[in-house]
N, C-alpha and C positions, 0 to 999 in steps of 0.2 A: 371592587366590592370585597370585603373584608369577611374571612370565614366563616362561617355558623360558630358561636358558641358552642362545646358541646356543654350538655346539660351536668349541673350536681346532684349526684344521687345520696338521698340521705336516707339514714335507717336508724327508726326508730324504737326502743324496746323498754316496753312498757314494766308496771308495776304487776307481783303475783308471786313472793315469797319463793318456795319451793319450784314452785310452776314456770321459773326464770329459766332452770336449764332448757326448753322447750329453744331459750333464745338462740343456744348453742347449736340446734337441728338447722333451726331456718338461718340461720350465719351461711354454716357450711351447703345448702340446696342451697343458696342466692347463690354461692361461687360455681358452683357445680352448672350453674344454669348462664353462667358467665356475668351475672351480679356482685363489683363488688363495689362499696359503702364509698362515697368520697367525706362522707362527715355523719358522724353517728349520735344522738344522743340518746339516754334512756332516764328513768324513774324505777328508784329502789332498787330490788334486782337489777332493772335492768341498766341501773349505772354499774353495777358490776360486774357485770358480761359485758356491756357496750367499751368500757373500763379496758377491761383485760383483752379484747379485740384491738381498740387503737396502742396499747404499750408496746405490741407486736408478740407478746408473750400469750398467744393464746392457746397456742398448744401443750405449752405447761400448764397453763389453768382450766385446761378440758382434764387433761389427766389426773390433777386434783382432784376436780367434780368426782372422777371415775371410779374414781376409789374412795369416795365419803362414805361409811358404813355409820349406822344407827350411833353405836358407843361415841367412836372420832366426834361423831354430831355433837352430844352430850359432852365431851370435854372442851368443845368452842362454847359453848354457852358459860360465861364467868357469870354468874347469877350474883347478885350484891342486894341489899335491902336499902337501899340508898341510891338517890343521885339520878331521881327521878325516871327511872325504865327498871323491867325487872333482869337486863342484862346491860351490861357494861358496854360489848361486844369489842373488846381488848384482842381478845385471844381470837376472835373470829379474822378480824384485821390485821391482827400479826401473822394468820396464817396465810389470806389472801396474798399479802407481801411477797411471803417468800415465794408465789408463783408469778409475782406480774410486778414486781420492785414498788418504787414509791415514784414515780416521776411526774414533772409540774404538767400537769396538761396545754399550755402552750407550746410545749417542747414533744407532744406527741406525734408519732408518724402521720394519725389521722386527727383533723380535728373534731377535738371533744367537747361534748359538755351532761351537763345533769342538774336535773330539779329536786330544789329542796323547799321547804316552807318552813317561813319564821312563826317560829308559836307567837312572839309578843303581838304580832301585827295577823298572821293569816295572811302574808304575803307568800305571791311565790317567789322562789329567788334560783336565778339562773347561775350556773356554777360553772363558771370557765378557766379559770386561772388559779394558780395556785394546788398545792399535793392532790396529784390522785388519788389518794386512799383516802384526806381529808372530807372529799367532796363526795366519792361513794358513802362514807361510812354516816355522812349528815343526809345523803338519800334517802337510807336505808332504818332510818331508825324511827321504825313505826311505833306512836306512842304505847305509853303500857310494858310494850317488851326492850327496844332501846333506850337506853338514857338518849336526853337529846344532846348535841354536839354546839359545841359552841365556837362561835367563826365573830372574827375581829371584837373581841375581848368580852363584849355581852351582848352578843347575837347566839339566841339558842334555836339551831335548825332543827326539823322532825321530817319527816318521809315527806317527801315528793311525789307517792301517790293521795297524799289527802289534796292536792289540790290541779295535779295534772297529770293521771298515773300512765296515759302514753302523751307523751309532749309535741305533737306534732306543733305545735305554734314556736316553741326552739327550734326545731327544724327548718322550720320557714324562715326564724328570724335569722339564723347563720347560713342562708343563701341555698334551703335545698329546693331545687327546681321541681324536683321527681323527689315525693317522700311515699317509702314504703314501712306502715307501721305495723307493730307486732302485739295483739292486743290479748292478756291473759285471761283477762275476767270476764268473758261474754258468756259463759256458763255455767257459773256456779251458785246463784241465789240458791240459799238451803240446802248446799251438800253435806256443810258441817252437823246437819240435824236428822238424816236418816241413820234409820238404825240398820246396817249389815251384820250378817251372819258372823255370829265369832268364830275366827279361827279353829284348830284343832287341840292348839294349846292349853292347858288348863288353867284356872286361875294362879295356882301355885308356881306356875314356871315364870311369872315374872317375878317371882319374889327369890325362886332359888337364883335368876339371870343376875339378878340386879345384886345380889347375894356375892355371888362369883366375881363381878364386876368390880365390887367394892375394896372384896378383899385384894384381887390384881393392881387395882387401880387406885390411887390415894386423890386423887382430881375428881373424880366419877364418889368415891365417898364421901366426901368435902362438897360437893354439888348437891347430893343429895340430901346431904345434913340441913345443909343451908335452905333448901326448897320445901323441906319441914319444920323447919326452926321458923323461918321468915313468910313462910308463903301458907302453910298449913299442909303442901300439897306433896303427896308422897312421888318419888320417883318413879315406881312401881307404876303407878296409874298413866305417868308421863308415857312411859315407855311401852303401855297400852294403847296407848293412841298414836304409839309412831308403827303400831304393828295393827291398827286398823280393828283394835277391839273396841268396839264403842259400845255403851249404853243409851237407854232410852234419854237418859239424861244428861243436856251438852255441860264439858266440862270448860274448867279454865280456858285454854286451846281454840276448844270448838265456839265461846262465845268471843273470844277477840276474832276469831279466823272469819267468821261469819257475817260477825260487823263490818270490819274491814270488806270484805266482798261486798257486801250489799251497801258503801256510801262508794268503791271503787267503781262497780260497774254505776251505778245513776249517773256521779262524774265522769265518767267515760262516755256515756250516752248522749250528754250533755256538749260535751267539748268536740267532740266527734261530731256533731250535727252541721256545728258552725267552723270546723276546719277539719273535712274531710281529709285523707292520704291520697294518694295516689294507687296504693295498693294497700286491702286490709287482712293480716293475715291474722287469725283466730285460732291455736290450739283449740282443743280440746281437753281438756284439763279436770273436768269435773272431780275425777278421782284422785287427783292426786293433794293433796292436805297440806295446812301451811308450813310442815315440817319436814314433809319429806321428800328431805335434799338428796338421800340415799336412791331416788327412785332413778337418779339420775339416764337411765338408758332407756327405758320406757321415756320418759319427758319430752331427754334430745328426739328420741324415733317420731315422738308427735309434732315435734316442732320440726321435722320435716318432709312431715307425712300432711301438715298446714299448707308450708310453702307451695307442694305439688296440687293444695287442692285449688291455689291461686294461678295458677302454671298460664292460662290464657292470660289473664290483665298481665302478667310479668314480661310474657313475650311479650306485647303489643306496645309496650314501653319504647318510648322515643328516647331510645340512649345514646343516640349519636346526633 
């Protein structure tokens, strides 16, 4: 009689902008808990963490995360009035690089993959071969704010959450026996639309920051030129909202961030019905907004403060 199989465990990690470092938390409690990935896929962010976990470079790309502050953020966004997204996202992916290299994903430690969608068709398309950064950066480029990415000479990809923002059906289809998925968006219909307490800050202090900034900075004045020139939209107001000053009234930001939530989770509710995980792990995320990547230690803390609230279904897992 011939062994037992042991099983492949796959980990999924879903679509949620800022809310992706959470990925980071429950990565590191799955190991801690003696879980680790034998094949990873994710959507949007989370082809970017799932990414930078199988290069083997992930401890360089947590430390990146670690140290993203507000401004760093503002100088990855290459804003461009053209070329259909309101970012390029050049300098985002040039900076990814240099923590997690460029390598083809069949040559990865673990195998990978990641969902993108063809705008011409509303196809999904499954991304296995060919540059890692390639196939993250056509994940990742949610209409409106990324240009779309263009893959075998006139295929224009867009974000992989418009049409499967956690993929457990990749998971299955690359042989995972036990999938553990990581789902960001199970809490936020209408966070982008209440109004909190403004800070202690005055109005003026984003004008004197952003003042400072510019004069330091010739990338961060150039950004912001261009976000009033091309957009109407002052920088000042941007950089209110990455500091949690809202008005009654949703801005740029708060109406893509919202949308995107609210067609992310219905697909997710949807896909999920009819291809359950094995294990579902759910941050909580409500607070955290589509930009802020700076919150990074607070996210990772929830994304493993998730994993422990799974901690039974995970032990009961047939991993051997």
């Amino acid at each position: 009689m011939s062994p037992r199989k042991k099983p492949k465990v796959a980990l999924v990690l879903g679509s949620g902008a800022a809310r992706g470092w959470a990925h980071i938390g429950v990565i590191h409690e799955l190991a801690e808990l003696g879980v680790r990935p034998d094949l990873i896929v994710g959507a949007s962010v989370g082809a970017v963490v799932g990414g930078a976990y199988a290069s083997g470079n992930f401890e360089a790309f947590e430390e990146w995360v670690a140290g993203l502050r507000r401004f760093e953020i503002i100088r990855l966004l290459d804003a461009k009035m053209t070329g259909g997204g309101f970012l390029q996202g050049k300098s985002l992916m040039g900076a990814i690089s240099e923590q997690i290299g460029d390598p083809r994903i069949e040559e990865l430690d673990i195998p990978f993959a990641c969902v993108a969608t063809e705008l011409g068709s509303g196809r999904e398309v499954w991304l296995r071969e060919g540059s890692l950064l390639d196939a993250c950066r056509a994940s990742i480029a949610l209409p409106g704010m990324f240009a779309p990415s263009r893959f075998d000479g006139d295929r224009l990809l867009v974000d992989g959450g418009l049409v499967n923002p956690v993929p457990v059906s990749l998971a299955r289809a690359m042989g995972g026996d036990i999938v553990i998925a990581v789902n960001l968006n199970g809490d936020l219909i209408g966070r982008h639309f209440f109004v909190h307490p403004l800070e202690d800050a005055g109005e003026g202090d984003n004008d004197r920051e952003l003042a400072e900034f510019e004069e330091k900075d010739s990338v961060v004045a150039k950004w912001a030129a261009r976000m009033k020139t091309g957009f109407g939209v002052r920088l000042d107001s941007y950089i209110s909202s990455l500091r949690k000053k809202e008005s009654p009234d949703p801005g740029l930001f708060d109406v893509i961030a919202g949308s995107v939530d609210i067609m992310q989770d219905r697909i997710t509710r949807s896909r999920m019905a009819g291809e359950p995980p094995d294990v579902h792990i759910t941050p909580r995320l409500s607070h955290i907004g589509l930009m802020d990547f700076d919150m990074s230690a607070e996210t990772i803390s929830e994304g493993r403060a998730a994993t422990q609230r799974e901690l039974n279904d995970i032990e009961n897992l047939p991993l051997d």
